[in-house]
MARBA-778564 format. One record per residue (C-alpha): residue in one letter; x, y, z. Coordinates in Angstrom, 3 decimals. Layout:
REM residues N
NODE   code         xx         yy         zz
NODE      a          X          Y          Z
...
//
This chain:
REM residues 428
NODE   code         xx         yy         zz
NODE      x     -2.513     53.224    -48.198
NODE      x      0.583     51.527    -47.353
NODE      x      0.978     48.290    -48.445
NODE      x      2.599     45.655    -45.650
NODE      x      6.351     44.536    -46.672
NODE      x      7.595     40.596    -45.130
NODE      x     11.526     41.524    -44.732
NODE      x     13.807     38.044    -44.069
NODE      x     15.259     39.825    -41.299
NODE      x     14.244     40.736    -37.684
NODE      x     16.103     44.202    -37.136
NODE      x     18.015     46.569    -39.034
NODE      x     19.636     49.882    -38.397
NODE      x     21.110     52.482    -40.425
NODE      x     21.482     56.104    -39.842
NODE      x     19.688     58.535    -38.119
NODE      x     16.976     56.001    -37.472
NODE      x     19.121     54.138    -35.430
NODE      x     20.398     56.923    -33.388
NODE      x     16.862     57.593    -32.563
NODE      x     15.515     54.749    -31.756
NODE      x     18.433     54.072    -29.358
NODE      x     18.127     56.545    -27.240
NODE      x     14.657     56.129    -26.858
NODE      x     15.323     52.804    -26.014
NODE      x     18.046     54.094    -23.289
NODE      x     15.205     56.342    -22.108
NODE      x     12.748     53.782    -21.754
NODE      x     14.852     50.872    -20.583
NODE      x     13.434     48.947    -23.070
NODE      x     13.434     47.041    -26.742
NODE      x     11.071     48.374    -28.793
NODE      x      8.975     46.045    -30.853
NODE      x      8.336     48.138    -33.959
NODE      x     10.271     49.459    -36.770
NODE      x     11.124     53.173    -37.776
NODE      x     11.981     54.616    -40.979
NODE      x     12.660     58.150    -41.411
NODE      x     12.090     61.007    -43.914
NODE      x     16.166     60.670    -45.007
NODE      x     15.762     56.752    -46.070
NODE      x     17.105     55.446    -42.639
NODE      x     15.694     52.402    -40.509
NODE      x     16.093     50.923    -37.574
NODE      x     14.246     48.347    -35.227
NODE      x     12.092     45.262    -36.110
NODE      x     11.692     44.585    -39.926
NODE      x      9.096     41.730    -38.876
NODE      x      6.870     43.984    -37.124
NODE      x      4.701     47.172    -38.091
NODE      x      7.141     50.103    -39.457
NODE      x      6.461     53.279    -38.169
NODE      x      7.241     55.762    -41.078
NODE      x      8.048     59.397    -40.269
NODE      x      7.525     61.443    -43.900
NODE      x      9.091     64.285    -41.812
NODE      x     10.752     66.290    -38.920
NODE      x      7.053     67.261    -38.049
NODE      x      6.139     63.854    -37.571
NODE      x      8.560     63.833    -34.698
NODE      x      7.983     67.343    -33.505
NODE      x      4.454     66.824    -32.717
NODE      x      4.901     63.480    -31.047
NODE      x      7.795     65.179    -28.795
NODE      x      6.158     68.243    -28.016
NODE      x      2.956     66.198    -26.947
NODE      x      4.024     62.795    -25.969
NODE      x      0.813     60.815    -25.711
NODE      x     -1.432     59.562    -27.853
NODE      x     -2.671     63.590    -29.349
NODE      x      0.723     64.160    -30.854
NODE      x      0.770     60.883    -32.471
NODE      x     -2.580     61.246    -33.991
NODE      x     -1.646     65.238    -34.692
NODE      x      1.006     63.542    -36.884
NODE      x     -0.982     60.192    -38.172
NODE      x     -3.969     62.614    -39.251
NODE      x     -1.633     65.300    -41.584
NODE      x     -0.098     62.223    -43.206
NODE      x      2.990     62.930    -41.226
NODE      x      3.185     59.802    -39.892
NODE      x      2.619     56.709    -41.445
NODE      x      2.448     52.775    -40.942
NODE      x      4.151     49.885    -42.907
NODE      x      1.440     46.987    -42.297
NODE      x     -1.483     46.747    -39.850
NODE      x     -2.382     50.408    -38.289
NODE      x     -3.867     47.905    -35.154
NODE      x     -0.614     45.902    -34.446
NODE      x      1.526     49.234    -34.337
NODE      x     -0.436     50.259    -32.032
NODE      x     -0.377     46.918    -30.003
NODE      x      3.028     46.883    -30.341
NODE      x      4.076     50.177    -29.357
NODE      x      1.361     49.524    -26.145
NODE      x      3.462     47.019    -25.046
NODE      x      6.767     48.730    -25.555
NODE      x      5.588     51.065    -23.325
NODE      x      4.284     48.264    -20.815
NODE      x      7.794     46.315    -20.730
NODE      x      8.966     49.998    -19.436
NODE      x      9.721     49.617    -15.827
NODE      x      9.706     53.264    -14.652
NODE      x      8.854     53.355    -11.405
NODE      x     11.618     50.705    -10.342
NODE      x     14.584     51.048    -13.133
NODE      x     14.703     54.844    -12.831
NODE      x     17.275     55.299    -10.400
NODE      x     19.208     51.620    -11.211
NODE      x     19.358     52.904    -15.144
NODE      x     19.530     56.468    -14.782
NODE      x     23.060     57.163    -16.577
NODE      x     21.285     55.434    -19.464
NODE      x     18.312     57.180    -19.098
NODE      x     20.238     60.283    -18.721
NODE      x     22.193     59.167    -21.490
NODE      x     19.124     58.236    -24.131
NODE      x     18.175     62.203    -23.262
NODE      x     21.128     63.309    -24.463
NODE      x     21.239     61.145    -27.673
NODE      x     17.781     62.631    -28.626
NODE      x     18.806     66.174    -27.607
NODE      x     22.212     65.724    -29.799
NODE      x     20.634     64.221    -33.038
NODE      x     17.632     66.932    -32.863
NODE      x     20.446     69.596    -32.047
NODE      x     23.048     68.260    -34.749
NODE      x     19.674     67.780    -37.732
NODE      x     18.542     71.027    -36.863
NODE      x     15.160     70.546    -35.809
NODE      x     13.053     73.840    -34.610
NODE      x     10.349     72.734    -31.889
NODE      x      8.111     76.044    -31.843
NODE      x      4.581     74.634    -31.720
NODE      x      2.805     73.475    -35.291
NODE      x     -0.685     74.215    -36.727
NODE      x     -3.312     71.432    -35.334
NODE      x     -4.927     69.127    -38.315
NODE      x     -8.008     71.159    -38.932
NODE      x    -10.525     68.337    -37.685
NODE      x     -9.208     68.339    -34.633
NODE      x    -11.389     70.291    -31.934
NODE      x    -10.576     73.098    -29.304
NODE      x    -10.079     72.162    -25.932
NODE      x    -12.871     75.166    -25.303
NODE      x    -15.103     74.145    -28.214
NODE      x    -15.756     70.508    -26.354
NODE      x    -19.185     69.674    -26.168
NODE      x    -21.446     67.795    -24.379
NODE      x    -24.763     65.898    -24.988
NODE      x    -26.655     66.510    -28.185
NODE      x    -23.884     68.612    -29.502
NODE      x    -21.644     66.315    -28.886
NODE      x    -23.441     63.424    -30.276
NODE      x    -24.408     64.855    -33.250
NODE      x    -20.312     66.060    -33.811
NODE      x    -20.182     62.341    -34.000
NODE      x    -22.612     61.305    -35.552
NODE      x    -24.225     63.460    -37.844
NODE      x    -21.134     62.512    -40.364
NODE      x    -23.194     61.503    -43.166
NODE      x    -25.412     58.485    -43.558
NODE      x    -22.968     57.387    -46.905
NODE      x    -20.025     57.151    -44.376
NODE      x    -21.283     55.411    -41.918
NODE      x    -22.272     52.894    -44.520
NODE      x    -19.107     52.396    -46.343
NODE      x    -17.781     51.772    -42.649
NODE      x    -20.608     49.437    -40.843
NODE      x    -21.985     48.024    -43.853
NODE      x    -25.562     47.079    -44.802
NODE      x    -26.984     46.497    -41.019
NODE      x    -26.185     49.837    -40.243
NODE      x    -25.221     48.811    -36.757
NODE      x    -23.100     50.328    -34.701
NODE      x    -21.880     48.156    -31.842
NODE      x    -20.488     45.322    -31.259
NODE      x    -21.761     41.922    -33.320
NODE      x    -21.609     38.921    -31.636
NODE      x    -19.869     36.219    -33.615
NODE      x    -20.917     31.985    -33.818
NODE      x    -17.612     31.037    -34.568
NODE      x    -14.898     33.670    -32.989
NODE      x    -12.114     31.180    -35.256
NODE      x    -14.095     32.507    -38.400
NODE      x    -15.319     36.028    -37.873
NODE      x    -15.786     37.045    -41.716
NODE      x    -19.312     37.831    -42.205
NODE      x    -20.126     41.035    -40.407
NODE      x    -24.130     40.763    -41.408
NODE      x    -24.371     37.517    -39.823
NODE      x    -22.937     38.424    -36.527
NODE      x    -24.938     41.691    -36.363
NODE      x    -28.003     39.951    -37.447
NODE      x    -26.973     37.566    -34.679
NODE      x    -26.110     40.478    -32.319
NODE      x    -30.071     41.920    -32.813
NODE      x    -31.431     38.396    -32.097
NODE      x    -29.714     37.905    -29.084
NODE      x    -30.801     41.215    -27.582
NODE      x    -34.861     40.367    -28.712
NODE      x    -34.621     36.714    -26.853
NODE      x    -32.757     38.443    -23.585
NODE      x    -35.696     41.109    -23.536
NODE      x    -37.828     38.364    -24.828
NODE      x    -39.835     40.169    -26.896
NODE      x    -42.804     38.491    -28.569
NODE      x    -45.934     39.875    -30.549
NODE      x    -47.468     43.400    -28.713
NODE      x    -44.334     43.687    -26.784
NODE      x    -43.531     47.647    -26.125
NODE      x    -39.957     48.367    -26.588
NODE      x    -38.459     51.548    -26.321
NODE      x    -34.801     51.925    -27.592
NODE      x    -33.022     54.648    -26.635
NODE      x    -30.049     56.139    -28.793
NODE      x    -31.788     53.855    -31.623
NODE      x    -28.997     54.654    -34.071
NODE      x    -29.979     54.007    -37.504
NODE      x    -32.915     51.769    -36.846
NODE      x    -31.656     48.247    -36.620
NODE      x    -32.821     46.773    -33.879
NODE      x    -36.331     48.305    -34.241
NODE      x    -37.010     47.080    -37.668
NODE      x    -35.486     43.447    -36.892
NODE      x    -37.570     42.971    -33.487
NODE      x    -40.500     44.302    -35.672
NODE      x    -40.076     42.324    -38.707
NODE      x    -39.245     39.189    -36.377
NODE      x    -40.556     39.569    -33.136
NODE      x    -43.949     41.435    -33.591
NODE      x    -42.901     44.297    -31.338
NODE      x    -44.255     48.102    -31.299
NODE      x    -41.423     50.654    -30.623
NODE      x    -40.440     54.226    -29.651
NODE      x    -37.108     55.024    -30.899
NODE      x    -35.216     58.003    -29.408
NODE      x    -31.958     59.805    -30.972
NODE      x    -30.085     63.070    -30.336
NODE      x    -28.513     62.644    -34.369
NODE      x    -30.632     64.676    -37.004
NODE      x    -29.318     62.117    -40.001
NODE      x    -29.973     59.251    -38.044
NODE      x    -33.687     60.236    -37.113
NODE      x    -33.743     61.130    -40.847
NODE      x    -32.368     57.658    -42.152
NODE      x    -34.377     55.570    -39.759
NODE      x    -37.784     57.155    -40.688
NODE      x    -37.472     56.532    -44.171
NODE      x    -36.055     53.264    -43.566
NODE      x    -39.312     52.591    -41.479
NODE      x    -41.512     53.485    -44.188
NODE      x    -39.840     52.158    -46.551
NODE      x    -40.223     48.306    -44.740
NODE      x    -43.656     49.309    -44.248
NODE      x    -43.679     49.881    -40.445
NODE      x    -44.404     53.240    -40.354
NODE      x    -48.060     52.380    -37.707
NODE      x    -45.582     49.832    -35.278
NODE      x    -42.249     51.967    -34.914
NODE      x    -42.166     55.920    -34.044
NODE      x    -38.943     57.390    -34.466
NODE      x    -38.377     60.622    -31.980
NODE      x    -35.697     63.191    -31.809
NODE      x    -34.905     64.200    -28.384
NODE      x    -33.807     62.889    -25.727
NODE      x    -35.432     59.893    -23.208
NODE      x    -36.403     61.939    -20.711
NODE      x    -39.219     63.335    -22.885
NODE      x    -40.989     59.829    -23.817
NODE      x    -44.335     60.635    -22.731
NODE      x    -45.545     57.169    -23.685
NODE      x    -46.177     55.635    -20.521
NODE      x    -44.195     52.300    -19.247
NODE      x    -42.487     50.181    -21.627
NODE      x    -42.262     46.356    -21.546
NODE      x    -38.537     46.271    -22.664
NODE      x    -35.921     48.712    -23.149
NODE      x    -32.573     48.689    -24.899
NODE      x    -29.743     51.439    -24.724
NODE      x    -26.848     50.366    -27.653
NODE      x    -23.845     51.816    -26.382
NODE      x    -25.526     54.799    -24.361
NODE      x    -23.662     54.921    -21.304
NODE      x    -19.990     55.884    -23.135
NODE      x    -21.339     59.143    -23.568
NODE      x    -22.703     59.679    -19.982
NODE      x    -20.752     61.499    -17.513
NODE      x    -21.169     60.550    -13.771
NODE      x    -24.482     62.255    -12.520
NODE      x    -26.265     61.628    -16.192
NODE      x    -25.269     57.781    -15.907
NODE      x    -27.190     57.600    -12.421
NODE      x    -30.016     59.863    -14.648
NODE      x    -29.968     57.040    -17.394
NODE      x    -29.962     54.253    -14.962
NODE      x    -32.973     55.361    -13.075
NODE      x    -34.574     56.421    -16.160
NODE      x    -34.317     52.931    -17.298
NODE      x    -36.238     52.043    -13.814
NODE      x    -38.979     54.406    -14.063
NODE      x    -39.884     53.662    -17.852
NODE      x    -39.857     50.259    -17.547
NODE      x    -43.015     48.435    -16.302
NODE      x    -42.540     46.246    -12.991
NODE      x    -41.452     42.902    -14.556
NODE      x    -40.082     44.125    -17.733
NODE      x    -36.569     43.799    -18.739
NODE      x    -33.652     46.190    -20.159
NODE      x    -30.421     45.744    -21.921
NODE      x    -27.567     48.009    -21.427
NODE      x    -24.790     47.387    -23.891
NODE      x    -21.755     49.309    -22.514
NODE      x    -18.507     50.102    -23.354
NODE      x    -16.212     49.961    -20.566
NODE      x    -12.395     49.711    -19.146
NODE      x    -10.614     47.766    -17.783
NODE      x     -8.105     48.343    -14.642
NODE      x     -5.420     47.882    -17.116
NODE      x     -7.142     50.289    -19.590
NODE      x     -7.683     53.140    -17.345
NODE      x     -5.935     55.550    -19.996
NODE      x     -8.707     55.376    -22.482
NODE      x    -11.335     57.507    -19.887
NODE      x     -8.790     60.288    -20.448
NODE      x     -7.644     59.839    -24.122
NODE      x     -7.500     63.325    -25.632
NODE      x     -7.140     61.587    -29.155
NODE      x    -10.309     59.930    -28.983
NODE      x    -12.288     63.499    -27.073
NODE      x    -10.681     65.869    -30.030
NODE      x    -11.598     63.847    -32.850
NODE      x    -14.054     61.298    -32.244
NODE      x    -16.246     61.531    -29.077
NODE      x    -16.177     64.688    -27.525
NODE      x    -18.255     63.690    -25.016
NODE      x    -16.367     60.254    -23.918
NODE      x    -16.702     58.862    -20.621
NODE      x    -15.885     54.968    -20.024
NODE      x    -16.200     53.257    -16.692
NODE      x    -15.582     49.687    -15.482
NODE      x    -18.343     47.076    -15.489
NODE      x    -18.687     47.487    -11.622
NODE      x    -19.349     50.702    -11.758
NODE      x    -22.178     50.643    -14.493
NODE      x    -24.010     47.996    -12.343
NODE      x    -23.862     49.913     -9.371
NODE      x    -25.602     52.486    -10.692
NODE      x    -27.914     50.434    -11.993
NODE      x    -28.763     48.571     -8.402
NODE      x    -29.052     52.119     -7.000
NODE      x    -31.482     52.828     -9.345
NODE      x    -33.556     49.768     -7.879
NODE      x    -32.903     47.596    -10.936
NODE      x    -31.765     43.722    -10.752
NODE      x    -29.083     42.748    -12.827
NODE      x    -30.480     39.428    -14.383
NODE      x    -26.951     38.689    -16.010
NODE      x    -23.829     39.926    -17.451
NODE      x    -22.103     39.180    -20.471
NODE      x    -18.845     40.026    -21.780
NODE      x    -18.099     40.696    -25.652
NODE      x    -14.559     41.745    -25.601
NODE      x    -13.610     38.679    -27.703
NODE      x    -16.531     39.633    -30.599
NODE      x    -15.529     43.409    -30.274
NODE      x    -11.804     43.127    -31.396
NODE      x    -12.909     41.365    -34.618
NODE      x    -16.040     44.073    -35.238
NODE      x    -13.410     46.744    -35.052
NODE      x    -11.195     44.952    -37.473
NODE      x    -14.191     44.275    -39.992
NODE      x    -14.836     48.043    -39.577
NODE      x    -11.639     48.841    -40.381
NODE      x    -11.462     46.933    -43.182
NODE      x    -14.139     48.447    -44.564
NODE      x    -13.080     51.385    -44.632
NODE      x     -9.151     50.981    -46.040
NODE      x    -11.838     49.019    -49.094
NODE      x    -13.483     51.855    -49.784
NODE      x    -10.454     54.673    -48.586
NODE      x    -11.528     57.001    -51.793
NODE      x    -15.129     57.138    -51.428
NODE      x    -14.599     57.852    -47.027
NODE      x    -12.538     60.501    -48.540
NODE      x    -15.002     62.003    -50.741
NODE      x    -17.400     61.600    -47.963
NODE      x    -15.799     63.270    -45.086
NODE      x    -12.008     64.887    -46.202
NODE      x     -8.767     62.982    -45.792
NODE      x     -8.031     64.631    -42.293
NODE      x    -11.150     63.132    -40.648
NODE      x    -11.098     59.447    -42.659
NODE      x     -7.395     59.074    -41.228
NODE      x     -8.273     60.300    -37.940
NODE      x    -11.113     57.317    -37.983
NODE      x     -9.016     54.882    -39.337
NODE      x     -7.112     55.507    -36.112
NODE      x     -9.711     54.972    -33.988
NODE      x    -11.157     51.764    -35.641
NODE      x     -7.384     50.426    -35.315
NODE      x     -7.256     52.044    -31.533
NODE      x    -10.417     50.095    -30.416
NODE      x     -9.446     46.748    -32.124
NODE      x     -5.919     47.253    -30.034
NODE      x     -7.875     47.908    -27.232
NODE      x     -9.761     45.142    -26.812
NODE      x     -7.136     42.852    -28.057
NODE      x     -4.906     43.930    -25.220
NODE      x     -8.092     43.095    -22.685
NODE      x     -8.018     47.096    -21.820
NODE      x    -11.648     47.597    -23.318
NODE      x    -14.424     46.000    -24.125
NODE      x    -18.035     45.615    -24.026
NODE      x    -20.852     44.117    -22.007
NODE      x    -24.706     43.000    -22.453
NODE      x    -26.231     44.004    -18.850
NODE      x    -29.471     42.462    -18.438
NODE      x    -31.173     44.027    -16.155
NODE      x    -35.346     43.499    -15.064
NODE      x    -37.484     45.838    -12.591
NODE      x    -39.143     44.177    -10.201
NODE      x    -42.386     43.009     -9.430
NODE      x    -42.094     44.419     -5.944
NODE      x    -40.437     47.313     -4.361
NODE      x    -36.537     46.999     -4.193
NODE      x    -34.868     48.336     -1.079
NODE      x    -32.674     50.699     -2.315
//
């Protein structure tokens, strides 16, 4: 890891760092608000920001010959590129470099000094010898043609190890966002996913006898805490081998093995009858279009007529459009990823003949679950390493640091969608 410098000054510039960084700033037509040091000792930009650290000509290679957010994670996941201080606020910052660029409307006013920035980049690349033929990929990273979908795809995800996931999430073993007393003191992650689980059990208001059926039950959490508190009996439902695995043993091993069956399938094939509550943790990211209708009348048809679900979904923003189509986060993290707005998720649910009881927003607790996430796992970097390879812990540290950015800059987020099936027939 890098440790995080506090230089007296604001900007510096030396060398080829400086010719760099000013011509992408004449390209851009604007400041940017990080710092750049390069493989030859030179700097230039913001010394009281996050320093982006190029080890070598690769770095910039990949990031030029794809420039979005793959070719900076080609180069973050070799080790090519590197970050002086927080991983999160480079990214924020370089977000809203991008953001003060006025395109659409400065193109033609600045165009000598956009044509000008080109040429500065084309002369130092020219003049420092850089070749641009096309490098190897990181070997984590996935094959446009070897995408998956649905279990595949969930268990590329998930099926990483039960030790990893731990050194990450922590003792709950849960997987979503916590929900926080005191957002001016978010530093105990148990609490606020302890606090997440009880808020989810009085919303479904589950009480002794009360059928639940969680779908996508990840590593058991919520079954064994509306259990052991609530007096529930449960179906949960995963596509992951290790967690089905984990959960059963962690079942048994809390002595619940006659109140909570663990299945490994999908929903569809819960043969169990109706179900007086249902919750789906962070289901619908990995739902395209026609399977989140699927889900949302699924959630209808299991559910008894008066019984309530919770749908805790990830979701955009207007603003955050760009994370539906990230081909960072589809290579190396979730194959399968498929984020909508809030509107959208609840009007497949109302098509599905389900009221939405209420809606509530936990972008605010999500930025600070990412960041406790992510500082688990920069604790325990070695053993992450051990667990999964160096390629694929860097490639998660950039994800942990690309959701905490994300919801800090209000373009993602997450939402509690209480929804109940009514009594009577809805017109649909």
């Amino acid at each position: 890891m890098v440790p995080s410098t506090a230089p007296a000054n604001s900007e510096e510039s030396t060398g080829s760092a400086s010719i760099l960084l000013d011509g992408f700033e004449r390209l851009t037509g604007t400041r940017a608000r990080f710092g750049l040091r390069l493989w030859d000792g030179s700097r230039a930009g913001r010394t009281d920001a996050p320093t982006a650290l190029l080890g070598s000509p690769n770095a910039l290679r990949r990031m030029i010959l794809r420039p979005d957010d793959l070719g900076l994670a080609r180069a973050f996941v070799t080790g090519e590129l590197r970050v002086e201080g927080s991983v999160t606020e480079f990214l924020q910052a370089g977000a809203l470099t991008a953001d003060d660029a006025d395109w659409a409307q400065g193109l033609w006013r600045d165009l000598p000094v956009r044509v000008r920035g080109v040429l500065s980049l084309a002369a130092w690349a020219l003049r420092a010898g850089r070749a641009w033929r096309p490098l190897p990929h990181p070997a984590v990273e996935l094959a446009r043609w070897r995408l998956r979908s649905g279990a595949q795809a969930v268990r590329h995800h998930y099926d990483l190890g039960d030790d990893f996931y731990r050194l990450i999430l922590g003792p709950s073993m849960v997987y979503s966002s916590a929900y926080w007393p005191d957002l001016a003191q978010p530093d105990d992650l148990e609490a606020a996913q302890a606090a997440k689980l009880d808020q989810i059990c009085r919303k479904l208001r589950l009480g002794p006898g009360t059928t639940l059926l969680d779908i996508g039950c990840g590593w058991g959490s919520l079954l064994v805490h509306a259990a052991e508190h609530y007096g529930t009996r449960s179906v949960g439902v995963t596509l992951s081998c290790d967690e089905a695995e984990y959960t059963r043993r962690r079942v048994e091993a809390a002595g619940l093995g006659d109140r909570i069956s663990i299945r490994l399938g999908n929903a569809v094939d819960v043969t169990d009858g109706q179900f007086d509550a249902i919750a789906g943790i962070a289901v619908s990211q990995h739902l395209n279009r026609r399977q989140q209708r699927r889900y949302a009348q699924m959630l209808h048809d299991l559910l008894r007529p008066g019984g309530r679900a919770l749908s805790h979904d990830v979701c955009v923003s207007e603003t955050g459009r760009k994370y539906q189509d990230s081909p960072f986060l589809r290579r190396y993290i979730f194959p399968e990823l498929n984020l909508r707005s809030l509107g959208e998720s609840v009007i497949s649910f109302e098509r599905a003949g389900l009221e939405v009881v209420e809606v509530e927003s936990l972008r605010r607790h999500y930025a600070p679950t990412y960041d406790a996430w992510l500082a688990n796992l920069e604790a325990n970097w070695d053993a992450a390493v051990r667990a999964v390879g160096v390629e694929k812990t860097r490639a998660w540290q950039l994800f942990l640091a690309t959701g905490s950015a994300g919801c800090h800059l209000g373009w993602t987020g997450a939402n509690h969608v209480l929804l109940a099936r009514p009594e009577s027939a809805v017109t649909r």
